[in-house]
C-alpha positions in Angstrom: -33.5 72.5 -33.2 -30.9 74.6 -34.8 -30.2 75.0 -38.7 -28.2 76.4 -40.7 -28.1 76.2 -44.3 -24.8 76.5 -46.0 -23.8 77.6 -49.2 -20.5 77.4 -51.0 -19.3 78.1 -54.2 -16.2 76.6 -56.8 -14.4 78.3 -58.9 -11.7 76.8 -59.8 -13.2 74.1 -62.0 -13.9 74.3 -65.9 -17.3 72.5 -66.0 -20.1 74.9 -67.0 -22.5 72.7 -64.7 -20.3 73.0 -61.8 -18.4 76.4 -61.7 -19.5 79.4 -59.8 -22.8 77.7 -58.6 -23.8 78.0 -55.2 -24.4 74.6 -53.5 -26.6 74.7 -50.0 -25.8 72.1 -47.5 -28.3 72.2 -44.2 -26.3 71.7 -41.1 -29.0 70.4 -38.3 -28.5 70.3 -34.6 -31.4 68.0 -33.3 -32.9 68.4 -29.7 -31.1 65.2 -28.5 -27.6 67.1 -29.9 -27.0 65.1 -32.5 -25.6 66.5 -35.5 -27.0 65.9 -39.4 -25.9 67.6 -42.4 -28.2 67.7 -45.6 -25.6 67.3 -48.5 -22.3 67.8 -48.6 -21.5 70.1 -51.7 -19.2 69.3 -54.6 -16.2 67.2 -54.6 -12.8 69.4 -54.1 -14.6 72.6 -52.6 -12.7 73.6 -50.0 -15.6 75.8 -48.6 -17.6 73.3 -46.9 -14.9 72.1 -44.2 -13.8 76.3 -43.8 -17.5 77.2 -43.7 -18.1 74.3 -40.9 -15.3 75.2 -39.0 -16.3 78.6 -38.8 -20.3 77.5 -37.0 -18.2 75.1 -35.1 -18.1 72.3 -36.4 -16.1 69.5 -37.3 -17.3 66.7 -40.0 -16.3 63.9 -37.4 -18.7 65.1 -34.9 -21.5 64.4 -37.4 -23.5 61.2 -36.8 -26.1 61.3 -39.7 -25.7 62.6 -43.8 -28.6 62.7 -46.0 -28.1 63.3 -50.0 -31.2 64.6 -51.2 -29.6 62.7 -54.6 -26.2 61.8 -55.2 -24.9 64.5 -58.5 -21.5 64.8 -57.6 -22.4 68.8 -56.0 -24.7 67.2 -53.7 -22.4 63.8 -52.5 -18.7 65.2 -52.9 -17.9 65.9 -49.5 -19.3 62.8 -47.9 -16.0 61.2 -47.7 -15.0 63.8 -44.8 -18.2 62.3 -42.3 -16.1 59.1 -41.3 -18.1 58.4 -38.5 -21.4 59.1 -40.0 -24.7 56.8 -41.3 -25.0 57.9 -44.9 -28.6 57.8 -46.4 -29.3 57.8 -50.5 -31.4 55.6 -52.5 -30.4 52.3 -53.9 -32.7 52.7 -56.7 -30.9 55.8 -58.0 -27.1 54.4 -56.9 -27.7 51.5 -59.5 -29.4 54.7 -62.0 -26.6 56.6 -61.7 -24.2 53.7 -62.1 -26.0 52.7 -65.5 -26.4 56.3 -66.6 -22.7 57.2 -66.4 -21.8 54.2 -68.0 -24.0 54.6 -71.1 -22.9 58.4 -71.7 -19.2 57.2 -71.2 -19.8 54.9 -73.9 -21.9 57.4 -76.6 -19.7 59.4 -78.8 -22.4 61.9 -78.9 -23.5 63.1 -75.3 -26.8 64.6 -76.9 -27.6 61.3 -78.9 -26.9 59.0 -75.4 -28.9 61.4 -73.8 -31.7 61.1 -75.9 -31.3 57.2 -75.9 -32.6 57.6 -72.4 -35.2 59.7 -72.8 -33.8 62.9 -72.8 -34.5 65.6 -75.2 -31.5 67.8 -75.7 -32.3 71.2 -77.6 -29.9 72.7 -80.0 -29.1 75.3 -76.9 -27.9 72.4 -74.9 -25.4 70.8 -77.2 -22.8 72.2 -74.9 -24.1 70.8 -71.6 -24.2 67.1 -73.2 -20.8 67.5 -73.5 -20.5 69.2 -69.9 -22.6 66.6 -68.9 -20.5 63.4 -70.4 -16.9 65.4 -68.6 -19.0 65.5 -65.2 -20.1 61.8 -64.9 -16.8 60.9 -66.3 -14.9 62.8 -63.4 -17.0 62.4 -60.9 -18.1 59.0 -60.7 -21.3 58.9 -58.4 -20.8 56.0 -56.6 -17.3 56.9 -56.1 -18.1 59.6 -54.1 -21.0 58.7 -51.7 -18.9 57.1 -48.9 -17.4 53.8 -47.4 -20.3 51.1 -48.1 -20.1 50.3 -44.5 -21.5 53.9 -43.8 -24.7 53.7 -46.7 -28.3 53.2 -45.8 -30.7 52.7 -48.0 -33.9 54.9 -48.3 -36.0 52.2 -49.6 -35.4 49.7 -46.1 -37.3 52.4 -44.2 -34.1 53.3 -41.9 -34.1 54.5 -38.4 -34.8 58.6 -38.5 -34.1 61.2 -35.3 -37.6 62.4 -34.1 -39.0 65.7 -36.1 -37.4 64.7 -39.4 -39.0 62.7 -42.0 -38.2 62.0 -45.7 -40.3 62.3 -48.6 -39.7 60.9 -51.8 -39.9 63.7 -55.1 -38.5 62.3 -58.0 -37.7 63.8 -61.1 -34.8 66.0 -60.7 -34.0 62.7 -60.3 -34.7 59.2 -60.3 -34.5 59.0 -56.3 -34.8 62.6 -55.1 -35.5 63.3 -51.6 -36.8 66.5 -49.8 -36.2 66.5 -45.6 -38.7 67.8 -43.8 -38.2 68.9 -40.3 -40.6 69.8 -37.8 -41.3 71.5 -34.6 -44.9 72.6 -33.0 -45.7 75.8 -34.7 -42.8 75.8 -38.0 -41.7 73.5 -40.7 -38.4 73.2 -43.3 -38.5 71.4 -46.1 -34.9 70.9 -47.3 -35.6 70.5 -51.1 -32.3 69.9 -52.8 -32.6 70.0 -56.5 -36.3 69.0 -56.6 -37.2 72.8 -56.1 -33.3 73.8 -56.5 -34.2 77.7 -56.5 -36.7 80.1 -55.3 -37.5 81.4 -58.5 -35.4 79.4 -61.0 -37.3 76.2 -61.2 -40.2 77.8 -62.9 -38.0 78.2 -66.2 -37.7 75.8 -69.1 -34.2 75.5 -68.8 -31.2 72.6 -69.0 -34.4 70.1 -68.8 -31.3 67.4 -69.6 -30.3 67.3 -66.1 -33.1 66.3 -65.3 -34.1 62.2 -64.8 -37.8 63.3 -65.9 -38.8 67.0 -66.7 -42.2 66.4 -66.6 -42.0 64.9 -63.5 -39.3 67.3 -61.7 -42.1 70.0 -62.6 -44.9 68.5 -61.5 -43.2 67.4 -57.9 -41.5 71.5 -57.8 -45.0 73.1 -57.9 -46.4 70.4 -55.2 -43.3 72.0 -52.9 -43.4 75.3 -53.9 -47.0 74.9 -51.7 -45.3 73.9 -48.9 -46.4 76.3 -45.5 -42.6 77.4 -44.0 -39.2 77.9 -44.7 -37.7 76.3 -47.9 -34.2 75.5 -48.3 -33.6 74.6 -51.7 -30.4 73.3 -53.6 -28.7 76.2 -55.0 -29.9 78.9 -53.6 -30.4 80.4 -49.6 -33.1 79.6 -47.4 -36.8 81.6 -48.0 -40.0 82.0 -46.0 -42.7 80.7 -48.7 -45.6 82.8 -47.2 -43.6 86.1 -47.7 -41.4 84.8 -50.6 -38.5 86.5 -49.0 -35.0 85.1 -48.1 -34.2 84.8 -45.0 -31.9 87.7 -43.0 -29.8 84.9 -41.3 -28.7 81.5 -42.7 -29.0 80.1 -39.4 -32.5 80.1 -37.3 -34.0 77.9 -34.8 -36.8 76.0 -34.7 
């Protein structure tokens, strides 16, 4: 099994939320060949289709994506995997869809957010507002695929042998980590449930998150995990050494 994590970068976008933050997507080349990528970076980043091309690759040779969650830098180059199955959760689709709505509606991003249970900090003002812009650009379920491609996490579908799903909410209301497997090593692909190395241990924007608490409590249950952690904005570490890896992609 061959990985290779991915990370690109946007600049040329005025959300705070958004600009200059590295995104990892997790290309995987499974024993029967089959190709799966582990999200697909922000919408309008160029760098994912030049940064595939150069491993290789082509989006259309992909036959499986898997959104750890679907924020708009996790789902915004699904559209490219035409001839992919696309896996994300129903219950956070129908979230999402509520959530945007409700903080399109509020004249006050910090007030909505606090409406649903969000505590905004005086600190934060500024990424309510970043927020509100993001969910109103980047409508979530605009940007997860053709419904004919979407599975659903929660109807238990088909998986390629040596990869399983786990559920870790709190990041989000749906999160997913992947795991992957071989005899001797393990990945666990984390997306924004343990989004960096060292990061995550911080009380910081807890507004982006569906449930602080609960992101926190799920981050330190994967920040146990025995192997190589690949997590959403940052590269790819060993978590018995703590150090990144030399080379983005390894084999298992």
């Amino acid at each position: 099994m061959k990985v290779t994590a991915l990370t690109t970068v946007l600049h040329e976008i005025d959300n705070l939320l958004i600009r200059n933050i590295p995104v990892t997507s997790t290309v995987v080349e499974l024993d029967d060949k089959m190709l799966a990528i582990i999200d697909t970076g922000m919408y309008g980043n160029p760098g994912l289709l030049e940064s595939l091309e150069e491993a290789g690759y082509s989006p259309l040779d992909f036959s499986l994506v898997i959104n750890t969650h679907i924020h708009p830098d996790h789902v915004g180059g699904n559209r490219h995997f035409k001839n992919a199955r696309i896996l994300i959760s129903r219950q956070e689709l129908a979230y999402e869809r509520d959530f945007a709505a409700r903080l399109r509606e509020s004249k006050d991003p910090a007030a909505g957010l606090h409406s649903m249970g969000r505590h905004v900090r005086d600190q934060e003002i500024l990424l309510a507002r970043e927020l509100k812009k993001l969910t109103e650009a980047y409508p979530a379920d605009k940007l997860v695929g053709d419904p004919e491609q979407l599975e659903f996490f929660e109807d238990q579908p088909l998986l390629p042998k040596n990869l399983s799903v786990v559920s870790v909410p709190g990041h989000s209301i749906g999160s997913r980590a992947v795991i992957l497997q071989d005899k001797s090593r393990a990945v666990l692909v984390a997306g924004d449930a343990l989004y960096h190395r060292d990061l995550w241990r911080k009380n910081s924007a807890g507004i982006l998150h569906y449930n602080a608490d609960l992101f926190m409590n799920n981050a330190r249950r994967i920040s146990r995990f025995r192997g190589i952690i690949i997590p959403g904005h940052d590269r790819a570490f060993d978590n018995h050494s703590r150090r990144y890896l030399e080379e983005d992609t390894f084999y298992l």
